[in-house]
N, C-alpha and C positions, 0 to 999 in steps of 0.2 A: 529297169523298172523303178517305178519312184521311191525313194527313199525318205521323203518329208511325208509329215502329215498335210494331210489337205483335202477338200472335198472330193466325192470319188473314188480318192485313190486309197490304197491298205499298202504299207509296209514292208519293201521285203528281207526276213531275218538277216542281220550281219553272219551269224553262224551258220548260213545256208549260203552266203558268198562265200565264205571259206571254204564248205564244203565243193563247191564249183569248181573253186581252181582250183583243189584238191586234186578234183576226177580231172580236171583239164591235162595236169601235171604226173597223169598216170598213176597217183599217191591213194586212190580210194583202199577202204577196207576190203573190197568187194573181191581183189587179185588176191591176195594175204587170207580170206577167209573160205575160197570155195576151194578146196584142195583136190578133192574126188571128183568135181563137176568142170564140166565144159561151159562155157556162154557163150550164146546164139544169139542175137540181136538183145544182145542187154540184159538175157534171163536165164539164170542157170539152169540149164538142164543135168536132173540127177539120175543117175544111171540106177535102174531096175532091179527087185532082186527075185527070183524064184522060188518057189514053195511057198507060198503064203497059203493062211485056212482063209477060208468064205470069207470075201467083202472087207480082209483087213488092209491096213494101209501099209505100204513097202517098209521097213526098218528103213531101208538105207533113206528115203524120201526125207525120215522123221529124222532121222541121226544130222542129215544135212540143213535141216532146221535148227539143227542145236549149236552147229559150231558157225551158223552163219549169225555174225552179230545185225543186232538189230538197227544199228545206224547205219547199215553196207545196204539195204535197201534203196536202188536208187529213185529220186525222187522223178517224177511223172517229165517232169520239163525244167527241172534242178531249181525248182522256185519255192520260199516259205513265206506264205505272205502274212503280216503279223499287222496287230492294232494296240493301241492300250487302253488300259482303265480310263483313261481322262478323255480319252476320243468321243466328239460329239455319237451318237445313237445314228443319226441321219447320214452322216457321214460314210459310218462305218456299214450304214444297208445299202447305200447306194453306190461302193466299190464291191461288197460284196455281189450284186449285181451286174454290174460292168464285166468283173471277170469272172463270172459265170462259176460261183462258190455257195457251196452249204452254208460253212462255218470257218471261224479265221482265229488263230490261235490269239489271247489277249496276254500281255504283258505288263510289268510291272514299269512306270517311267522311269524308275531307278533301276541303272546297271540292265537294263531289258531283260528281266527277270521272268519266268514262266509263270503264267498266274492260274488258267484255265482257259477254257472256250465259249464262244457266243455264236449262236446260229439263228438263219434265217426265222426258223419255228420262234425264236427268245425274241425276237424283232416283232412277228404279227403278231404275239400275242400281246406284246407290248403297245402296238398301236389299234389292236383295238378295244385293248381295256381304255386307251387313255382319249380315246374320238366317239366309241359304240359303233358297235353293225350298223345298226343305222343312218347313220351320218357316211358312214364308209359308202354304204350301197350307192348313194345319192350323188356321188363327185364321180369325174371320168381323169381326175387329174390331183394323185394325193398327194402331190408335192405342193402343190399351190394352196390343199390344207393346211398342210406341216407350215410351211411360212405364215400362214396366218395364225399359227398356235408358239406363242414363247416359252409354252411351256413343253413342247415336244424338243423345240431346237436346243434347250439347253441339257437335254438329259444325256448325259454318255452313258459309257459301257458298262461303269460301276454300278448303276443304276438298276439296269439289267442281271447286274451276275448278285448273287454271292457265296461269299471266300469260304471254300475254296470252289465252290461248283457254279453252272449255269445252272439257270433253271430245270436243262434237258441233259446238257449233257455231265455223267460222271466225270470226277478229276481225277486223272489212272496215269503219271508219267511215269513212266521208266528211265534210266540214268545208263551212258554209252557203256558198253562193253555186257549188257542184257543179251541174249542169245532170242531170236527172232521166233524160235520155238518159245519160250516164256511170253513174246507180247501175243502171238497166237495162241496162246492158252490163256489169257487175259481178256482178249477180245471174244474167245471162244465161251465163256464161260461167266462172265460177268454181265448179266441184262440192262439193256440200253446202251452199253458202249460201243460206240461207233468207230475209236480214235484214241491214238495213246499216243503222245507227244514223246519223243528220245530228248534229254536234256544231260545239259554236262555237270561237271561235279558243281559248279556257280550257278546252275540251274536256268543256265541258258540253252535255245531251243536250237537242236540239231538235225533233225528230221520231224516227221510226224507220218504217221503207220494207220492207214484206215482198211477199212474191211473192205473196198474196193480192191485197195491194191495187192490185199494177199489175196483174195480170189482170184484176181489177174494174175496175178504169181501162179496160183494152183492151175489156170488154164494151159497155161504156156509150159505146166512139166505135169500135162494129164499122164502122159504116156510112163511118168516113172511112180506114182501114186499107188500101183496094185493092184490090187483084186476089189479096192474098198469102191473105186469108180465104174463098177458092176452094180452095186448095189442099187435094188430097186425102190423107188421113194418108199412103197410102203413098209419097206425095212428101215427106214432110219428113222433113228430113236429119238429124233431132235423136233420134230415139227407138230408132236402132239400137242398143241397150244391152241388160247385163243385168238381168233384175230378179229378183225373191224371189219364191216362190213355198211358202207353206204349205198343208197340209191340214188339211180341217175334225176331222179325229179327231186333231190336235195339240193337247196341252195350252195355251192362252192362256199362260202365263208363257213357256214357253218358246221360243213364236210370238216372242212380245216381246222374249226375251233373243238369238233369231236378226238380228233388227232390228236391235238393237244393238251386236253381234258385227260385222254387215256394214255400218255405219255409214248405214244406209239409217233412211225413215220411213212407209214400206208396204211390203206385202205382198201379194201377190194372194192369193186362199184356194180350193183347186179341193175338186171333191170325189170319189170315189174314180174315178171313169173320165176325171177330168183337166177337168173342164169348169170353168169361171169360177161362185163359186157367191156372191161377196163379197170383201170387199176388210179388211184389217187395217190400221191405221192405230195414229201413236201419238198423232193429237188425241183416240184410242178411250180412253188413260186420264184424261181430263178425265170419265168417268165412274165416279172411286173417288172418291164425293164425301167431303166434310168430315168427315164421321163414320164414316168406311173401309167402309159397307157393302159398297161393290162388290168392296173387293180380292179377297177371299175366293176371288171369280168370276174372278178367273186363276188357278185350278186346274181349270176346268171347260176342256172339248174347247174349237175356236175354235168350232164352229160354235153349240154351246148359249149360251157367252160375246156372238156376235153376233147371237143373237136374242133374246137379255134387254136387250143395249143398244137392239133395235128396238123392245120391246115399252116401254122403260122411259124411256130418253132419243130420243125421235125428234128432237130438235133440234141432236142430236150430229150423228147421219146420216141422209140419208135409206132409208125406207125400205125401196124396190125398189134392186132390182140396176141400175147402171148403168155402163154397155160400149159400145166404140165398134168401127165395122168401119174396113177399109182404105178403102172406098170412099166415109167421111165425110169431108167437110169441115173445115178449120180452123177456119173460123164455129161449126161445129156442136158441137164440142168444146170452145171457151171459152164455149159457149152450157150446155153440160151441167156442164163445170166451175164455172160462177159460179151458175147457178140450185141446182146441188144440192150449193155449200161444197163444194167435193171438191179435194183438193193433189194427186190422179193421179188419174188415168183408163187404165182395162188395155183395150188392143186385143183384142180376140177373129175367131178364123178361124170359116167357116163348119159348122164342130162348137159352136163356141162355148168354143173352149179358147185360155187368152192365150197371146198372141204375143210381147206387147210392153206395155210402160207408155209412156203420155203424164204429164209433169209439168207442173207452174205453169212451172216452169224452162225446161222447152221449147218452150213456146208463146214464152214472154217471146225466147227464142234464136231462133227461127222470124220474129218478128217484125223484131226489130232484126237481124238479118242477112240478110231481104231486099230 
């Protein structure tokens, strides 16, 4: 993967090549820290314990969160891909693009130093305070804006962030030899964070921990979790919240700039008699690929906007409509969450009109505080 700056491309960490040949040379944390567990295609499976009360979580589950450190997580496809402050703005969305990413950790050009994060949401909102809605609706090709504006090409990432946060996302690293049970209670419990960066004692970046990947963690050891994966949604204590709710005859941008505004990252989408018809999302704009085809398409309604990403990108989302009752299970909902990449899940009543969202966040909350 490229290692220079340049258009398109994002960075990938030297400290995440190391860790590579690391894992290549049999040398990970991962052998050294799972003591009590087996691994099965890469995921520790933690052996079960008996007699638990109602809907708590196994001891042994949570104990083996504790002594697994939190950089022995292995990374998705053993890649950290990284930017810096000085990186043009244009640059850095249109690799984020290419390879199919939220957000990409930013660094410091000196001694590649951890700095914070910038994501796609810090990118639109960026471009269209600096163009207007209006001007956006009107082109089918926002690249061919962006070069006719000197003043978009010259902005980088500093521009976007500041020190020490994104506009969206909190700045939460933790430092190697953190117990993995600590950044799940991090993630679990601190609002809006998505992602906790591992950094070493130079505060260079060694992994990065998102609330994807312990879900998928949590799916792949449902079976040693306990009695808490019984639990029925309407028992858990985490989702009494509010959440966003758009309609399909809304324009897509401004779906998007509501998002924003309320510092959230979905939306449910009803459609005129309130029913659950789809769900809004801002992994929805990793579909304005490299060549701005798609932007155009947030001036179309949400609803025509989410059935061109159905017909176009199916590996964005899936397909069908997917919604949970009161009456499912915990299981059943990181069961629907990991099978169909989905960061919420909208609860729906028996009209089929939501009630409530489930997040990655509150499963991960659900868990570690049973």
């Amino acid at each position: 993967m490229a290692t220079k700056s340049g258009a398109h491309e994002l960075r990938s960490s030297p400290q995440a090549k190391k860790a590579r040949t690391a894992k290549a040379a049999g040398e990970t944390s991962n052998k050294a820290s799972i003591k009590t567990a087996k691994v099965e295609d890469g995921q520790p499976q933690v052996t079960a314990m008996e007699g638990l009360t109602e809907f708590a979580t196994d001891p042994a589950f949570l104990h083996n969160l504790i002594r697994l450190k939190a950089e022995s997580l292995p990374l998705s496809d053993g890649k950290i891909f990284v930017c810096q402050r000085t990186d043009k703005v244009v640059d850095v969305w249109q690799g984020l693009i290419k390879h199919g990413f939220l957000a990409v950790p930013v660094l410091q050009k000196t001694r590649n130093k951890y700095y914070g994060f910038v994501d796609l949401a810090d990118i639109m909102k960026f471009v269209v305070h600096t163009f207007g809605a209006t001007k956006l609706e009107q082109i089918e090709d926002v690249w061919e804006l962006i070069r006719g504006e000197e003043y978009f090409q010259k902005r980088t990432v500093n521009d976007i962030m500041r020190y020490p946060l994104s506009n969206r996302n909190p700045f939460h690293p933790v430092t190697r030899g953190y117990s993995l049970h600590h950044v799940c209670e991090v993630l679990a419990r601190e609002k809006g964070l998505q992602r906790v960066p591992v950094i070493n004692e130079d505060r260079q970046l060694v992994n990065i921990i998102t609330l994807s990947r312990l879900v998928a963690f949590i799916y792949h050891n449902l079976e040693a979790l306990g009695n808490v994966r019984s639990k029925p949604v309407s028992r858990m204590r985490c989702i009494a919240q509010e959440f966003l709710t758009v309609s399909e005859s809304d324009k897509a941008l401004d779906a998007f700039n509501r998002m924003s505004e309320k510092n959230v990252y979905g939306a449910a989408v009803v459609d005129a008699e309130g029913k659950l018809s789809g769900s809004l999302s801002v992994r929805d704009l990793k579909a304005i690929q490299v060549d701005g085809r798609m932007f155009w398409r947030l001036a179309d309604n949400v609803k025509v906007f989410l059935d061109r990403l159905k017909a176009d990108f199916e590996a964005i989302r899936p397909r069908h409509l997917v919604s949970v009752k009161q009456e499912d299970t915990l299981e059943h909902v990181v069961r629907e969450l990991e099978r169909n990449k989905l960061h919420r899940i909208f609860v729906v009543d028996k009209d089929h009109k939501p009630i409530n969202v489930i997040t990655l966040q509150d499963i991960l909350y659900e868990i570690i505080s049973g």
